[in-house]
FITOR-245563 format. One record per residue: residue in three letters; x, y, z of N, C-alpha, C, O in turn. Coordinates in steps of 0.05 Angstrom, whole numbers, padded with zeros to 5 digits, always signed. Layout:
// FITOR-245563
ALAXYZXYZXYZXYZ ...
***
This chain:
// FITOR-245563
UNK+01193+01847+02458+01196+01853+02487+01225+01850+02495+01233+01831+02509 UNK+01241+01870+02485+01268+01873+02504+01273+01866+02524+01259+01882+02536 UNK+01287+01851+02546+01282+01846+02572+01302+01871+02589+01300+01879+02612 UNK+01319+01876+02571+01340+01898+02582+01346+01929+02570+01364+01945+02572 UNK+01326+01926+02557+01322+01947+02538+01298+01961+02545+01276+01950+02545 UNK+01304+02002+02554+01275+02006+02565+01260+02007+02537+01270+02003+02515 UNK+01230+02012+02547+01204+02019+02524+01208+02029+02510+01199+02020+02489 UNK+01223+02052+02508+01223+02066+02486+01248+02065+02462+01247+02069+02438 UNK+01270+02056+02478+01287+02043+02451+01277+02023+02443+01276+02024+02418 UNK+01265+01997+02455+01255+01966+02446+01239+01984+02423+01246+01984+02400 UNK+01217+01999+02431+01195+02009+02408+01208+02016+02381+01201+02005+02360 UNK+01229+02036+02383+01249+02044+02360+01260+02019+02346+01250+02009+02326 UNK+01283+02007+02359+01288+01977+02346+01264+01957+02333+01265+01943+02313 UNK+01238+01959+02354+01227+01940+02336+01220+01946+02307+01223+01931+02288 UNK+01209+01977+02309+01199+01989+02280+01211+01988+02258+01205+01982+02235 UNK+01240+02001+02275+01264+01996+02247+01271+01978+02233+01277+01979+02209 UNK+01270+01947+02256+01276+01930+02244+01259+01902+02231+01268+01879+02226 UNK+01238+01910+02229+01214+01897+02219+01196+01901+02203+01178+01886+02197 UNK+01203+01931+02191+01183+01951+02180+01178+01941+02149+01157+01931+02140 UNK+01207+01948+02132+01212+01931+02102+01209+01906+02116+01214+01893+02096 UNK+01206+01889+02133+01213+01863+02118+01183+01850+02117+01176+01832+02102 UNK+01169+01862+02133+01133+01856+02143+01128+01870+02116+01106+01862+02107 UNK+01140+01887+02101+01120+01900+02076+01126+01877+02050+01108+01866+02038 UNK+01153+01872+02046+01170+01858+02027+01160+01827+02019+01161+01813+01998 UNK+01150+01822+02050+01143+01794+02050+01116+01792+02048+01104+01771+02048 UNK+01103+01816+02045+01073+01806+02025+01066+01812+02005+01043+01816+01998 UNK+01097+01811+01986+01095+01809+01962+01084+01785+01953+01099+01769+01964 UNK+01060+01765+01933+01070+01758+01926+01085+01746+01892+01098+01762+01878 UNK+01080+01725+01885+01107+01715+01866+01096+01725+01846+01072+01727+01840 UNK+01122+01734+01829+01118+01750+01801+01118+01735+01778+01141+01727+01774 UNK+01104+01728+01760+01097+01721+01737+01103+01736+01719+01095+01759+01719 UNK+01123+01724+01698+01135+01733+01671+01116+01725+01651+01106+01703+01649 UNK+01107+01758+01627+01090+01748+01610+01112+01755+01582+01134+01765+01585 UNK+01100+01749+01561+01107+01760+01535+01071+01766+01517+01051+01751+01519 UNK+01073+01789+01504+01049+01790+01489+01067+01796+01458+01091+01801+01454 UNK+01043+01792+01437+01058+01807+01415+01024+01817+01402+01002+01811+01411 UNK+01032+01833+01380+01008+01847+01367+00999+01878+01384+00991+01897+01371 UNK+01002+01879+01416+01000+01898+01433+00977+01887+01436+00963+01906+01439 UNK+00966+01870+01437+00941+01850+01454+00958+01848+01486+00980+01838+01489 UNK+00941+01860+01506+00953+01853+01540+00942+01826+01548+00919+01822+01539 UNK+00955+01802+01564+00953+01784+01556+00931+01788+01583+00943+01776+01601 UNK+00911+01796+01593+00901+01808+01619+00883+01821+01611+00886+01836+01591 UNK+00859+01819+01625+00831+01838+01630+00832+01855+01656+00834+01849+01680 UNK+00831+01881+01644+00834+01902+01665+00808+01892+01691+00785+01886+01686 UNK+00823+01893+01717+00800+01879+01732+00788+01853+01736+00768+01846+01748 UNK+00802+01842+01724+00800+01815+01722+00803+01792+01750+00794+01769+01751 UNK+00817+01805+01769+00825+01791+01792+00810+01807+01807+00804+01830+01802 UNK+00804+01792+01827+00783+01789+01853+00805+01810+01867+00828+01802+01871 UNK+00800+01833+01874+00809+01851+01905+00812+01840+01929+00788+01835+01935 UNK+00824+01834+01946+00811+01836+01969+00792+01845+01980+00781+01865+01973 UNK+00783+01830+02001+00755+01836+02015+00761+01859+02041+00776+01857+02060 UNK+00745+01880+02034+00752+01909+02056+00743+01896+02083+00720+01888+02087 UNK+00762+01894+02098+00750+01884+02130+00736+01904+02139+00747+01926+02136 UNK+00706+01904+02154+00692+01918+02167+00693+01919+02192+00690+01898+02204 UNK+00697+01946+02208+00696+01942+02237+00674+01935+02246+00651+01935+02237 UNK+00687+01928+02271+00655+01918+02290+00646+01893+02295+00635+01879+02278 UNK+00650+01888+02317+00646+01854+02327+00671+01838+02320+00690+01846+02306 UNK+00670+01809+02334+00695+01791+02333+00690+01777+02318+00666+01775+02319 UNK+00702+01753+02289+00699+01742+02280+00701+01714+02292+00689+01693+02295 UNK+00723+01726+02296+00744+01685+02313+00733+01694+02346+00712+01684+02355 UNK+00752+01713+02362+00748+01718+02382+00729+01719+02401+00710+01732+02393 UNK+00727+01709+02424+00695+01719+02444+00710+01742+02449+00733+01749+02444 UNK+00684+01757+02464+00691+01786+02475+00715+01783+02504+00730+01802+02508 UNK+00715+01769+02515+00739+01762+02542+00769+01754+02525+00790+01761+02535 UNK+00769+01737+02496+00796+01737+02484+00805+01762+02474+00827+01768+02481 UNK+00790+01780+02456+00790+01809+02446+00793+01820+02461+00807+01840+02453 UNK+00789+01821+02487+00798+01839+02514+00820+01838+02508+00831+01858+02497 UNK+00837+01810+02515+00864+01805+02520+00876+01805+02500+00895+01820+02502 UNK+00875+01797+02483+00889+01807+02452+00904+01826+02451+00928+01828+02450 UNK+00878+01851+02453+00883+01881+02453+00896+01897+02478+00905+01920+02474 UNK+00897+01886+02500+00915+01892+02517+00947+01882+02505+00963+01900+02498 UNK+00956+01853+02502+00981+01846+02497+00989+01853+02462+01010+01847+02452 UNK+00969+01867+02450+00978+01886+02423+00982+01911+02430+00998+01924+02416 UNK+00968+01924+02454+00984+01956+02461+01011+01951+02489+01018+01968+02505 UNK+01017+01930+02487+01037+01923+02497+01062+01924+02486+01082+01935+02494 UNK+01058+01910+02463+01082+01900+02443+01081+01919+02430+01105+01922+02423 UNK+01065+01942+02417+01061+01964+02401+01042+01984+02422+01019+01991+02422 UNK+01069+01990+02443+01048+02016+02465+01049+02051+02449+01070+02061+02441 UNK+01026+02062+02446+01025+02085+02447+01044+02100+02451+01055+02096+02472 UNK+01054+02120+02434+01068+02142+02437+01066+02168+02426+01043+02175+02420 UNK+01093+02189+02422+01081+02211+02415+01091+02207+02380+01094+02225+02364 UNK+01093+02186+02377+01097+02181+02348+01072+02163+02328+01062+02168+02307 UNK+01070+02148+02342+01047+02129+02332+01023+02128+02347+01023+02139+02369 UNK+01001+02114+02339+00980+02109+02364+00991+02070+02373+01011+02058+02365 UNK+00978+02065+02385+00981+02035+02392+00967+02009+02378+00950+02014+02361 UNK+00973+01986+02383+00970+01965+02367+00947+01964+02370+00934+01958+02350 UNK+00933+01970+02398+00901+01965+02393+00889+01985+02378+00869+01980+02365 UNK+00899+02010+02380+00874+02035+02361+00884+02023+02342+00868+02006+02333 UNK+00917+02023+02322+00913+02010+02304+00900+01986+02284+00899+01980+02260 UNK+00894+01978+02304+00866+01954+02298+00894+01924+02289+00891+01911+02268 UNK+00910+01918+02302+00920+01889+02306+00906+01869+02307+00907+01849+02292 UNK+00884+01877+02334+00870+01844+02346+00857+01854+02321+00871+01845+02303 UNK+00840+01866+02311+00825+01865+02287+00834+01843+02263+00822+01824+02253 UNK+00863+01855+02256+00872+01832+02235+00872+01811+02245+00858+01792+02238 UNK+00887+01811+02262+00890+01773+02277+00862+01764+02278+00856+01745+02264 UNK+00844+01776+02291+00819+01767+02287+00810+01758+02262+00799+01736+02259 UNK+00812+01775+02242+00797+01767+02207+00813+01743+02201+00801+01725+02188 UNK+00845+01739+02210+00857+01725+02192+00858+01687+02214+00862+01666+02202 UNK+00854+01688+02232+00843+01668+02249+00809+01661+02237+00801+01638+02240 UNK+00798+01674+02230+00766+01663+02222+00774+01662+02197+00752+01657+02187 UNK+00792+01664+02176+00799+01654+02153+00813+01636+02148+00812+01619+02165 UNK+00836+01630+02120+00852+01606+02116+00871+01607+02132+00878+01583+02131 UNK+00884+01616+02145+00906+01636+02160+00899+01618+02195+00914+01609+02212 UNK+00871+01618+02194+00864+01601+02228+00869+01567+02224+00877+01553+02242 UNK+00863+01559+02199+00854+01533+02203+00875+01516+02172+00876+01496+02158 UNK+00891+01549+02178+00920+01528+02152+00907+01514+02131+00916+01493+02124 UNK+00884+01524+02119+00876+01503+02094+00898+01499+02075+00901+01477+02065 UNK+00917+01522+02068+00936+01530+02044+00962+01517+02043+00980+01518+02027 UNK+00958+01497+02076+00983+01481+02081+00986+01464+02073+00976+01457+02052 UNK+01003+01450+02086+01008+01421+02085+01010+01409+02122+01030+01407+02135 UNK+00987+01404+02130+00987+01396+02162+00984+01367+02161+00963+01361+02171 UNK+00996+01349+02153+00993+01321+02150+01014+01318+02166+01034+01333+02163 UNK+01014+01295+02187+01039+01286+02208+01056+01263+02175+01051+01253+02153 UNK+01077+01268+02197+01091+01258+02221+01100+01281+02232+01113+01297+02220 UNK+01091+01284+02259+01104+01315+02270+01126+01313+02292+01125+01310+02317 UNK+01137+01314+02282+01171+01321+02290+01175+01341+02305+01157+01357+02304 UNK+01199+01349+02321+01199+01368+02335+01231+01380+02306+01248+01367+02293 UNK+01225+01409+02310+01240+01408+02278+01255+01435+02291+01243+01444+02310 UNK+01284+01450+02281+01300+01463+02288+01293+01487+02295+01270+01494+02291 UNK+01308+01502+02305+01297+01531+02314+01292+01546+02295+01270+01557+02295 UNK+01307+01551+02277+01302+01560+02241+01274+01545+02228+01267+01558+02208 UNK+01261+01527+02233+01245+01516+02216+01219+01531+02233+01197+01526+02223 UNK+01218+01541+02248+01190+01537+02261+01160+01533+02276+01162+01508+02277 UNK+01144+01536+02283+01125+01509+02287+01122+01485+02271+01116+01484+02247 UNK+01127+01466+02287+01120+01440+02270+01103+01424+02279+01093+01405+02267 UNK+01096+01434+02306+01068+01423+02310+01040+01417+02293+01037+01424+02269 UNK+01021+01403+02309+00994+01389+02286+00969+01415+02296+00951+01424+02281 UNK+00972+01421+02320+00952+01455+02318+00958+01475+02298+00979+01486+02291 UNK+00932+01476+02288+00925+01497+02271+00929+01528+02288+00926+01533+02312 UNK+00936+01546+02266+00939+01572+02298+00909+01580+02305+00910+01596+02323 UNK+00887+01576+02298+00865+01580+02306+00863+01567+02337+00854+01578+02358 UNK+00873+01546+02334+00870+01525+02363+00892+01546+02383+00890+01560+02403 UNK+00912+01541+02366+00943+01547+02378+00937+01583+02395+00954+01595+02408 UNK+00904+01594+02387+00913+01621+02404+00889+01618+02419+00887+01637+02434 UNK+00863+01595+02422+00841+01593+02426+00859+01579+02455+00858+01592+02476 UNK+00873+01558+02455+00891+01543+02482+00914+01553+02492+00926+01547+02513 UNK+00920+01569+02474+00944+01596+02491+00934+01614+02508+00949+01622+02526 UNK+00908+01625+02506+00889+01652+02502+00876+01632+02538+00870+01642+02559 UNK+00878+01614+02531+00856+01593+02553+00885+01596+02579+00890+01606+02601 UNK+00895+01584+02561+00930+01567+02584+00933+01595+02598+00930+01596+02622 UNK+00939+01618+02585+00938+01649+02600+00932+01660+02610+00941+01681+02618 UNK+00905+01646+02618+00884+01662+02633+00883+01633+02656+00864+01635+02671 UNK+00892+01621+02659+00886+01588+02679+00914+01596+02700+00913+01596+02724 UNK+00937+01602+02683+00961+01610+02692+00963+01647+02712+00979+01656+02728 UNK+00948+01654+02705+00947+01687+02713+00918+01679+02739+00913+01691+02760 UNK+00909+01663+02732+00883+01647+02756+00899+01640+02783+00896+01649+02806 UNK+00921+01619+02771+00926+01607+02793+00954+01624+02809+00966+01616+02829 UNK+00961+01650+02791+00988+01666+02801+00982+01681+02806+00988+01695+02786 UNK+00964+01704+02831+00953+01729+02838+00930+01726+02833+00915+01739+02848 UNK+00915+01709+02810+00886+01713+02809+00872+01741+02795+00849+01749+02800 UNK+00889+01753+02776+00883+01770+02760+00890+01769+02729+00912+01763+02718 UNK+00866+01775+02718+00867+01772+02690+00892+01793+02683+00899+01816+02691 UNK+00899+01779+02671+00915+01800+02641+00903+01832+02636+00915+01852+02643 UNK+00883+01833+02624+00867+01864+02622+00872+01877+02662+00874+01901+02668 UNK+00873+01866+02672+00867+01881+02697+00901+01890+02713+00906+01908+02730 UNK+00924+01868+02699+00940+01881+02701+00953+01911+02701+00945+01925+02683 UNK+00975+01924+02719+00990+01954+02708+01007+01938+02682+01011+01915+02679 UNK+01012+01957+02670+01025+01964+02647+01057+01944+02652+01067+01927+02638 UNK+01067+01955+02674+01091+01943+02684+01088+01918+02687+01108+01904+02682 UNK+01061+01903+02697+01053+01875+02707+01053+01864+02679+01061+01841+02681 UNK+01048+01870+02654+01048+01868+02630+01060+01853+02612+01059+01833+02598 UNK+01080+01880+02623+01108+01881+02613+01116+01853+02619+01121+01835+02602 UNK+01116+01850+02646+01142+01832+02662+01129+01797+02649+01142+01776+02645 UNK+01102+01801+02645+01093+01772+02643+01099+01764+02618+01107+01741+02613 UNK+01095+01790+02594+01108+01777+02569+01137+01778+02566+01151+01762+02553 UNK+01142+01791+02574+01177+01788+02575+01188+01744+02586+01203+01727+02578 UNK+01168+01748+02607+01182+01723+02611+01163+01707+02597+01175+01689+02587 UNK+01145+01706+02593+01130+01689+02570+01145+01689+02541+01140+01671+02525 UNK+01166+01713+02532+01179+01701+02506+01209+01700+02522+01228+01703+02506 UNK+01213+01699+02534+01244+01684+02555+01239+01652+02560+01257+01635+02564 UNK+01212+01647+02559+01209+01616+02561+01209+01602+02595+01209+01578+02600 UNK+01209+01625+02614+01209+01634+02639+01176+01618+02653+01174+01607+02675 UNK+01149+01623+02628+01131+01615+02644+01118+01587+02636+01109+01579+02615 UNK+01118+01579+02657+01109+01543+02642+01073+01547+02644+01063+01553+02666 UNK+01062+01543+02626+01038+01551+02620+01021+01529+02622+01030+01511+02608 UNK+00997+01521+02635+00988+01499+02635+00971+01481+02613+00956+01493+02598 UNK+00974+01446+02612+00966+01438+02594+00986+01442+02569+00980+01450+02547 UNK+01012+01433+02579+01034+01435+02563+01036+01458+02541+01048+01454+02520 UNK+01026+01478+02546+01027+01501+02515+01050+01509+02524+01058+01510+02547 UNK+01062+01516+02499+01091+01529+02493+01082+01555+02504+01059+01560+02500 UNK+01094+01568+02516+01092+01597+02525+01113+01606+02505+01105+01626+02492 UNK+01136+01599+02499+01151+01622+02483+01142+01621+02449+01145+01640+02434 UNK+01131+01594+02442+01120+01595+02413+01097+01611+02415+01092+01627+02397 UNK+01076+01608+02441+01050+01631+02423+01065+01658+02432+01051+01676+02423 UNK+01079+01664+02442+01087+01696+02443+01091+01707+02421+01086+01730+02414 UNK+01105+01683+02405+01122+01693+02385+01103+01695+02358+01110+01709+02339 UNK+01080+01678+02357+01052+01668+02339+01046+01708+02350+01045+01726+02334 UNK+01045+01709+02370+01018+01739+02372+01043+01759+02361+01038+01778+02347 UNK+01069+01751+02370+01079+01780+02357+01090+01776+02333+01100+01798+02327 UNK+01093+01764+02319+01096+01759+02285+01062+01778+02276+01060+01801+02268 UNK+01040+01760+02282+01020+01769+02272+01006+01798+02287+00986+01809+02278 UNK+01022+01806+02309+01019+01834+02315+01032+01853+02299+01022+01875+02294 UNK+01059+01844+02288+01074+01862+02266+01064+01862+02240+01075+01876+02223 UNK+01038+01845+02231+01040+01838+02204+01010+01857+02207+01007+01871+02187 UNK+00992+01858+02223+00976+01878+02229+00976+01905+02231+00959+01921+02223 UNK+01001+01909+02243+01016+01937+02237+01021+01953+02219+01016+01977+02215 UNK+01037+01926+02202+01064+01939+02178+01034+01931+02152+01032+01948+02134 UNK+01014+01910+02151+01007+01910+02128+00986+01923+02113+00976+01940+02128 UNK+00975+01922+02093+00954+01948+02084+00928+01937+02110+00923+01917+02123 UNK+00915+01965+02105+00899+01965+02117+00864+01955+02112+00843+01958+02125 UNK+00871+01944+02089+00856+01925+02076+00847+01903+02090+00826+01891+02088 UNK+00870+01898+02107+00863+01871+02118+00857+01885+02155+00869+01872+02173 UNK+00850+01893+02159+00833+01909+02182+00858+01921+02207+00855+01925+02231 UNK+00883+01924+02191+00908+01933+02221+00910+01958+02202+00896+01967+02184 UNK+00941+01967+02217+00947+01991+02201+00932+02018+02191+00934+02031+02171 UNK+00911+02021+02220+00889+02034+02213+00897+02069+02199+00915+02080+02212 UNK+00886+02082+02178+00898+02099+02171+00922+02106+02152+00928+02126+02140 UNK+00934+02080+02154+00958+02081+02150+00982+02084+02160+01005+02089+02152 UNK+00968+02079+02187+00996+02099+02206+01025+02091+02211+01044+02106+02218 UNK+01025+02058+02204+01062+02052+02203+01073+02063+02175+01097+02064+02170 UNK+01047+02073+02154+01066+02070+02131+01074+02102+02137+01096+02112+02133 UNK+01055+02113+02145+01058+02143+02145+01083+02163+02168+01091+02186+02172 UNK+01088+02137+02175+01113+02142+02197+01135+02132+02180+01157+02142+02187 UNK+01135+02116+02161+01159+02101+02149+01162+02123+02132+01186+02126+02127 UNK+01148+02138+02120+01150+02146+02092+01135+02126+02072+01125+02136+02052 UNK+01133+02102+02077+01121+02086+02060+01099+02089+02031+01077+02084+02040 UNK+01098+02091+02020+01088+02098+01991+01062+02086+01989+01043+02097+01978 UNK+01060+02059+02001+01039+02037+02000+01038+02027+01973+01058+02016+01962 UNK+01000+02032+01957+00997+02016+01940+01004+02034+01906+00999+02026+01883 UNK+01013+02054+01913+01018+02078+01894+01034+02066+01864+01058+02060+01860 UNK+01020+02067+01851+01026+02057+01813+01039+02057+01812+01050+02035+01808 UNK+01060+02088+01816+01082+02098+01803+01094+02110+01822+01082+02131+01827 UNK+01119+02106+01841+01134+02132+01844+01167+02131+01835+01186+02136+01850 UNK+01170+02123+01808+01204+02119+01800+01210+02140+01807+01227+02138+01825 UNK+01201+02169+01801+01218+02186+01809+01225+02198+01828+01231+02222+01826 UNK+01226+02184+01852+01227+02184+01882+01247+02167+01895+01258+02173+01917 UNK+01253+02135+01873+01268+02114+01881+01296+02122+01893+01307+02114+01913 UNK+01306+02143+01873+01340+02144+01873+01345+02170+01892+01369+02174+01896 UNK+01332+02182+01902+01318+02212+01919+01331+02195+01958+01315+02188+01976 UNK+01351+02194+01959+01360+02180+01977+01358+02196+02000+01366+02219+02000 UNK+01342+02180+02027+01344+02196+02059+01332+02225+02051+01339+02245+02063 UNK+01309+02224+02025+01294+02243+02031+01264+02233+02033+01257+02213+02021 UNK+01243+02250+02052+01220+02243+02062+01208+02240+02034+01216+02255+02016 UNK+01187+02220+02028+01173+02211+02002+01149+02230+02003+01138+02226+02024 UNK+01135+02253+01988+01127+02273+01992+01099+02270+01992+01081+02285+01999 UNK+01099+02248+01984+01059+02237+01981+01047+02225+02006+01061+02211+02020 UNK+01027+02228+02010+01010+02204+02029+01008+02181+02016+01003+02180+01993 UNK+01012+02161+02031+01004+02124+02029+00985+02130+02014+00973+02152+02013 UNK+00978+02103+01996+00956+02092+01987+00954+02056+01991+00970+02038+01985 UNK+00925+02055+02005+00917+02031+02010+00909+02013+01978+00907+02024+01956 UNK+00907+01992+01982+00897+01970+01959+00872+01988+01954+00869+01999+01933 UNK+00852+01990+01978+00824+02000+01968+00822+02036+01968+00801+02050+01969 UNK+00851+02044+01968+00849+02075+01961+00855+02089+01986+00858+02075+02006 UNK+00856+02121+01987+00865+02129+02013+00844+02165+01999+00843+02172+01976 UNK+00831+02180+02024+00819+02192+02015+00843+02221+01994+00834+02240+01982 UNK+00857+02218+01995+00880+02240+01990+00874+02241+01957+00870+02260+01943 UNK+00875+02206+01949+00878+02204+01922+00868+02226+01894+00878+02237+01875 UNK+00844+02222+01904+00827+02251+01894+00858+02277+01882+00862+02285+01859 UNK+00870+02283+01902+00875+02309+01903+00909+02303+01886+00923+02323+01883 UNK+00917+02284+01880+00946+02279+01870+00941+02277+01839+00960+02273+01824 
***
């Protein structure tokens, strides 16, 4: 949310500059093998896929948080004549799957105090899990929009929107019950971009539509001979982890 920047450049800057790095960073770590004899040291299929997120219904969310979700995801990612928006894209969808998974309740961490208040580079260092951290944001937002006009968030104009998350990541709105207003802004729009930019496996990115705007290749075996093909459009459609209907036809 640009504060001086209209809608439609902020939208350009954000894409451009978030696009590789939301794809790059869900690589992950690469393991060096050696075989000899031409024995593969690996069973084809051997690793568990991901699980295909299914639409329909909230996992984490009640139906009054999913409201608001999906309003402040076609906010941060509004509709245009380029893309569709964060909510058709299905955002609150991922945030949703990945809040009712390890991702809500940090199993994969390390959440043991002493909790320190730790540098601007480091973080949250808080002891909320982000499950809590969007369940008392999601609460503090709606207590705060109660007691300032008395209108929900969903019932806001577009412009009313605008102005509240703008100053909610300016650090502008003091949110009640001590919640950080500029840390969960920044919690929904990290995980609004990672809904966007990541396969659609994990229930955002519906279609494919950031990759298909990037050029993006997705989950495709092979395209070396495309690598060195510089500032030209990549001539294939995306492919998801669980396939894309095109595949058939390449």
């Amino acid at each position: 949310m640009g504060q001086h920047c209209p809608p439609r450049l902020s939208r350009r800057t954000f894409l451009s500059s978030v696009a590789f790095t939301i794809l790059a960073g869900t690589a992950g770590p690469v393991l060096a093998r050696s075989f000899r004899g031409g024995i593969l040291p690996w069973t084809s299929y051997a690793a568990d896929p991901p699980v295909q997120v299914t639409p329909g219904g909230w996992h984490f969310f009640t139906a009054e948080e999913a409201a608001t979700v999906e309003a402040i995801v076609d906010r941060l990612i509004p509709p245009d004549d380029i893309t569709i928006g964060g909510k058709e894209a299905g955002c609150a969808v991922y945030i949703d799957r990945q809040l009712a998974g390890p991702f809500g309740n940090s199993s994969r961490l390390y959440t043991q105090g002493p909790f320190l208040p730790g540098l601007p580079t480091q973080g949250y260092q808080g002891e909320a899990v982000p499950a809590a951290r969007y369940r008392s944001g999601l609460d503090a937002i709606k207590a705060y929009l109660m007691q300032n006009g008395g209108t929900p968030f969903t019932a806001l104009s577009p412009e009313q929107q605008d102005t509240f998350l703008t100053d909610l990541e300016a650090g502008r709105i003091a949110l009640p019950h001590n919640i950080d207003g500029k840390g969960l802004f920044t919690l929904i729009l990290n995980n609004t971009m990672e809904g966007f930019f990541a396969d659609p496996v994990y229930g955002g990115n519906r279609d494919m539509v950031s990759w298909r705007m990037l050029g993006f290749p997705g989950a495709r075996y092979d395209y070396r001979d495309h690598v060195s093909k510089h500032n030209q459009p990549y001539p294939r459609p995306p492919v998801s982890i669980a396939g894309a209907p095109e595949w058939l036809a390449q």
